[in-house]
C-alpha positions as CSV (number, residue, x, y, z in Angstrom):
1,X,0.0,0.0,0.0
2,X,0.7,3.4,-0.4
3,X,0.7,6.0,2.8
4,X,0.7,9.7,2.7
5,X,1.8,12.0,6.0
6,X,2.6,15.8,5.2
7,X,5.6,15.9,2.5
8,X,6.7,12.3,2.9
9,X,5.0,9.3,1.1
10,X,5.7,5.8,1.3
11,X,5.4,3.0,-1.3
12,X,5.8,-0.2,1.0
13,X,5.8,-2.8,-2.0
14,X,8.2,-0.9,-3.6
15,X,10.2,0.0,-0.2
16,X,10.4,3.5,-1.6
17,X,10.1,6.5,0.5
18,X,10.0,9.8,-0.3
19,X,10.1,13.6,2.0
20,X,9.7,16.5,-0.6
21,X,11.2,14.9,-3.8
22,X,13.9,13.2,-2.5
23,X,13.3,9.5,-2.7
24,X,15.4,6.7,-1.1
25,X,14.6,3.0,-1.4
26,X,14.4,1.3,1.8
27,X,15.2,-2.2,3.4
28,X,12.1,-4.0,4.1
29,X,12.5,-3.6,8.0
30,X,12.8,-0.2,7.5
31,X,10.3,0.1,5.4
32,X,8.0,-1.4,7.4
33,X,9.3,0.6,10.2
34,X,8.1,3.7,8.9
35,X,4.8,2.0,8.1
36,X,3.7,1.5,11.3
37,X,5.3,5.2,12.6
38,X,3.6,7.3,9.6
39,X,0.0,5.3,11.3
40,X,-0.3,7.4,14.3
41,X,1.6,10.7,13.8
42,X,2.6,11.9,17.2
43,X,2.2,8.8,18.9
44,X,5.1,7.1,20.8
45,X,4.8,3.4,19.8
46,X,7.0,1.7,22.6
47,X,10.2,-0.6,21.8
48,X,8.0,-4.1,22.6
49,X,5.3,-2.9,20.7
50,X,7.7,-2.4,17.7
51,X,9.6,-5.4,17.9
52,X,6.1,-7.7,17.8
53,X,5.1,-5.6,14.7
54,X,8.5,-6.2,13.3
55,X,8.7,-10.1,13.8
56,X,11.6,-8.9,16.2
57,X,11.8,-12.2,18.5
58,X,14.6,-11.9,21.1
59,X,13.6,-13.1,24.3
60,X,15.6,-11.0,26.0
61,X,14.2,-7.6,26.5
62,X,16.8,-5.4,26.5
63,X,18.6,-6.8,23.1
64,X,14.6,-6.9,21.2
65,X,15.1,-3.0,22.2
66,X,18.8,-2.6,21.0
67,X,17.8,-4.0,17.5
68,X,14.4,-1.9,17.2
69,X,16.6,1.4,18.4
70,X,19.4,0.0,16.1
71,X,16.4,0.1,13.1
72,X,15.0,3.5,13.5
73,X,18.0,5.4,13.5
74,X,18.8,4.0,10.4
75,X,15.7,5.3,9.3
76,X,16.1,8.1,10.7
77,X,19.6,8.4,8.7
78,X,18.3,8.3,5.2
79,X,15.3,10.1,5.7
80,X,17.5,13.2,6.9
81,X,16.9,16.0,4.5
82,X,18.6,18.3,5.6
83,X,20.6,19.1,8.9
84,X,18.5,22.1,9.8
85,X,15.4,20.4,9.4
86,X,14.2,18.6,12.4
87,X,14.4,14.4,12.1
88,X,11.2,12.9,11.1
89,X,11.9,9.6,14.0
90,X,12.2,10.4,17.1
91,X,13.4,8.2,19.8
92,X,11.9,8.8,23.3
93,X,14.3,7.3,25.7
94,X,13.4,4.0,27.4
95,X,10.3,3.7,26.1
96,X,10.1,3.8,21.9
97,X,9.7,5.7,18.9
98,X,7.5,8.1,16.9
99,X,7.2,9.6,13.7
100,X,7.3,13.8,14.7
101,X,5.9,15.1,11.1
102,X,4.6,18.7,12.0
103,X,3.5,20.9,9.5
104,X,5.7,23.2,7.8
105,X,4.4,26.5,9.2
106,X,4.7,25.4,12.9
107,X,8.6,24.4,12.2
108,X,9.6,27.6,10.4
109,X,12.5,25.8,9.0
110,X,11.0,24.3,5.9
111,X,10.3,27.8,4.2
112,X,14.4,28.3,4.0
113,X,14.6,25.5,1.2
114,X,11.9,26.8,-1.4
């Protein structure tokens, strides 16, 4: 399926994301990743949450977290568009990770690269 949050777009069969028109092809984890952040905008989905979504099956805790924080900055990596621009994953210490799209006239920074 296709999603659709502010400037960024997501083709998950295709593992292509977009933000503006800058597109990257992602790894299926990742893609999927950003599938289930670009969902609920906002929303802090925590690390055990994640891992279940993702088929992440470590039984210990603590390493099922590692991999899922290991995964989203990744993401968060190749969906930097620029280092002024705030990242579009957020981590939230100890507990997980959301997707922090906010629209361009409440970040100010976006009307710099028209």
């Amino acid at each position: 399926g296709r999603l659709s949050v502010g400037p960024v777009w997501l083709d998950l069969g295709r593992r292509r994301a977009s933000v503006d028109a800058w597109t990257v092809v992602l790894p299926s984890n990742e893609a999927l990743l950003l599938s289930i952040l670009m969902r609920s905008p906002g929303r802090v989905i925590a690390y055990s949450e994640l891992a279940q979504r993702l088929g992440i099956s470590e039984a210990a805790s603590g390493r099922r977290d590692r991999r899922v924080r290991r995964l989203s900055r990744r993401l968060r990596r190749r969906l930097s568009v620029h280092p002024l621009v705030p990242p579009l994953i957020e981590e939230v210490a100890r507990v997980g990770v959301r997707f922090t799209f906010v629209e361009p006239s409440r970040r100010g920074l976006w009307d710099d690269f028209d």
